[in-house]
N, C-alpha and C positions, 0 to 999 in steps of 0.2 A: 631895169633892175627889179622893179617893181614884181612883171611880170614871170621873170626866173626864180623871184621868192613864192610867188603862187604854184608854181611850178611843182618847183623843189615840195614845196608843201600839201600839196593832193598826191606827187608821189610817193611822202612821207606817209600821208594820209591811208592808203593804198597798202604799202607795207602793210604797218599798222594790222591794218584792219586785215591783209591775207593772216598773218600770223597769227591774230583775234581768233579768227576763224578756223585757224589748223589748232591749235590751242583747245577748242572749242570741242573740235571732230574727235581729236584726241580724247579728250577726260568724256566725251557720251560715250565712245569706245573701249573706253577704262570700266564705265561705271557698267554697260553692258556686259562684260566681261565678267565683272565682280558680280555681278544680279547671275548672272548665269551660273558662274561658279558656287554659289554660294545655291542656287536650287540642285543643281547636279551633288552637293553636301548635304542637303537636305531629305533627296531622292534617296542616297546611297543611305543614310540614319534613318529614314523610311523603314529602308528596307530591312535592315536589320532589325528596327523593333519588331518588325513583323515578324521573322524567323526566330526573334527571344518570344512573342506572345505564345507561338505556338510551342515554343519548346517549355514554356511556362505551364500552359495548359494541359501539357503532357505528365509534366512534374507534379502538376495536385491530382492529377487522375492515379499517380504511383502514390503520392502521398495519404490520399483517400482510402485507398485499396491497404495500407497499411495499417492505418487506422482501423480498418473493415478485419482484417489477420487479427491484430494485438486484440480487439474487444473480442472476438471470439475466444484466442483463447484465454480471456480473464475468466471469460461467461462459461467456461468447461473445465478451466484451470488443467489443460492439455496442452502438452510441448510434446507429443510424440511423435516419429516422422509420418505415420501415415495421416493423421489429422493438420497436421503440418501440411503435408502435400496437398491434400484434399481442400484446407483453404487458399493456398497460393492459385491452383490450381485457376479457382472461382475469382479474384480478385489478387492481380498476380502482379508486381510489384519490382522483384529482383531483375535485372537488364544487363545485357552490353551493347556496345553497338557494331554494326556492321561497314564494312567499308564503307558505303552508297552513304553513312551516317542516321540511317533508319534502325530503329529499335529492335532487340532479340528479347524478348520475357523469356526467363527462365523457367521452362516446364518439363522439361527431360528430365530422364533418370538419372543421366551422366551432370545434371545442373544441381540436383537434389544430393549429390554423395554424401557433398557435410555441408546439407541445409540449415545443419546449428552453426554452421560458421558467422553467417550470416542474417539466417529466417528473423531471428530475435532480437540483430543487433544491426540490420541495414540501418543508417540515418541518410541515405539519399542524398548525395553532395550536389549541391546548383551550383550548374556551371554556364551559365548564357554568352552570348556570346557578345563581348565589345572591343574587340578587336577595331571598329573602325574609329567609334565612340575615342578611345583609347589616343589613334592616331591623330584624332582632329585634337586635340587636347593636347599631346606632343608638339604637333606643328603648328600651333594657335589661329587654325584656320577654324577654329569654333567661334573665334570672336567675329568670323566675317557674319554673323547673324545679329545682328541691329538691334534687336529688339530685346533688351536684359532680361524679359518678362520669359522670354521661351526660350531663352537662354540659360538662366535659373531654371525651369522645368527640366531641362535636358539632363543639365548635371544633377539634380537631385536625381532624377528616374536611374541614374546609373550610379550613384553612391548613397545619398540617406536615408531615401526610400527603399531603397536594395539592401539598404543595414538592416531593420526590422528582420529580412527572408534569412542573412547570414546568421545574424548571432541567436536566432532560435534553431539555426541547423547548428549552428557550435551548443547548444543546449543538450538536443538532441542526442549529438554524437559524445556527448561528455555522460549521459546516463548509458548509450548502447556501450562505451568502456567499461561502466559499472557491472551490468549486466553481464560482462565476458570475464571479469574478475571475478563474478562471486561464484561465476561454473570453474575456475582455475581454480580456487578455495577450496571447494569440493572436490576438484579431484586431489589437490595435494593432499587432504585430510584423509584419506579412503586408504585403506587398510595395503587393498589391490585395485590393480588396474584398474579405471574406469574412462571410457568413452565416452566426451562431452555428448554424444547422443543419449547416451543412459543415463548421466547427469538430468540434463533439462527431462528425460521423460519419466525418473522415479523421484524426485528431490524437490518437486513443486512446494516450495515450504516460504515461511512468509514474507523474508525480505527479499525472494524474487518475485512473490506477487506486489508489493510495496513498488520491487521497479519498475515493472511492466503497470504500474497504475500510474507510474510517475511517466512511464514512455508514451501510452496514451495522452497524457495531458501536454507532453513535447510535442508528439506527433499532430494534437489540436493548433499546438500555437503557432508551427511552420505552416499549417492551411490555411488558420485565419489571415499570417502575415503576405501570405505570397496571393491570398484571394485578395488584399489590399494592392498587392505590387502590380496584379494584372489589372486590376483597374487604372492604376497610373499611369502604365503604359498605352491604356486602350487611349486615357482621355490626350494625353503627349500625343497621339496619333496624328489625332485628333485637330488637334491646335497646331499641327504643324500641316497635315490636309487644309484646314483652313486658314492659316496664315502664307501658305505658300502653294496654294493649289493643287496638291500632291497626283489630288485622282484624276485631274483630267487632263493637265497638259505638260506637267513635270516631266513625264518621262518621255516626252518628247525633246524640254530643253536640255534632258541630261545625256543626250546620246550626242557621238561624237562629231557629227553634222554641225550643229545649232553653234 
């Protein structure tokens, strides 16, 4: 009797312990899974900062160049098209984009027709892209990253940090409406017909200089806030290269193999 209780009990024993062990294999195969997952999340929020930094970098080069347009012509007090032209020209600013998604500067005749449409009153809308940001947020696979600390970085880089760059472009674009109202002003008031181009180039009078001194000082505040954002983003890069390896074997564990 004795010896079928021994028995019974090293095969219980046995059980046990395979189950222990499959148990075991399972949740390191879980947790591998989840490590993996969560770099292939990380690889992919890489990536995209990367493709916002540059589309950011691109942004203060148009917003610069704006700024470079507006001071000149305070410094000449000239809205005419050919001075117009001739600083777009040099420091050139107005865009579309092309399929491929690569940049068109507007420097053609056919771009210039009604350069007052716009020369005076672009405010440059930021459009980055977080599309993926976005999705991990949706399907709260953002919480698979541990660590609150870069966790919190993430979401600030793509909302409170990124509010500074929004609401001085809502700044911006609330004086470029000013500025397209007081040429509409002008022409309601005119006798006969007149041409927002002949508006802006014979009517330089002082509270359109008043706005273009105010657009200047908008057009300062989306560079210093978006020279702030590109740095956020570089240091996120950053901390996320180093908290999870980024440059040297991430993209190894994110590809479909691993």
């Amino acid at each position: 009797m004795r010896r079928y209780a021994i028995r019974y009990s090293l095969e219980f024993f046995v059980i046990f312990l395979g189950v222990l062990v499959s148990f075991s294999v399972q949740r390191y195969g879980e947790e591998k899974r989840s490590q993996q997952e969560t770099r292939r999340l990380i690889y992919t929020l890489t990536t995209e900062i990367e493709s916002n930094l540059e589309y950011c970098e691109e942004h203060l080069k148009q917003l610069r160049n704006m700024a470079k347009v507006n001071d000149a012509v305070l410094a000449e007090e000239r809205l005419d098209r050919d001075f117009l032209i001739a600083q777009h020209n040099t420091h050139p600013f107005g865009h579309s984009y092309l399929d491929g998604g690569e940049y068109r500067y507007w420097t053609t005749q056919e771009d210039y027709r009604e350069l007052h449409f716009w020369m005076v009153t672009w405010w440059n809308t930021f459009a980055q892209s977080e599309i993926y940001f976005n999705s991990l947020v949706a399907s709260g696979l953002l919480l698979n990253i541990e660590e609150p600390g870069l966790r919190e970085s993430i979401e600030a880089a793509y909302t409170t940090k990124k509010r500074r760059v929004t609401v001085n472009e809502g700044l911006l674009r609330a004086n470029s409406e000013k500025i397209f109202a007081w040429a509409e002003r002008k022409r309601d008031a005119s006798d006969a017909y007149r041409s927002r181009a002949e508006i802006f180039a014979e009517d330089f009078d002082l509270p359109l200089r008043n706005l273009l001194e105010d657009r200047s000082h908008r057009i300062g505040l989306r560079i210093m806030s978006l020279e702030y954002y590109i740095s956020s983003l570089q240091s996120l890069r950053s901390e996320l290269a180093n908290q999870f390896n980024t440059n040297d074997n991430l993209q190894g564990d994110a590809s479909p193999s691993s």
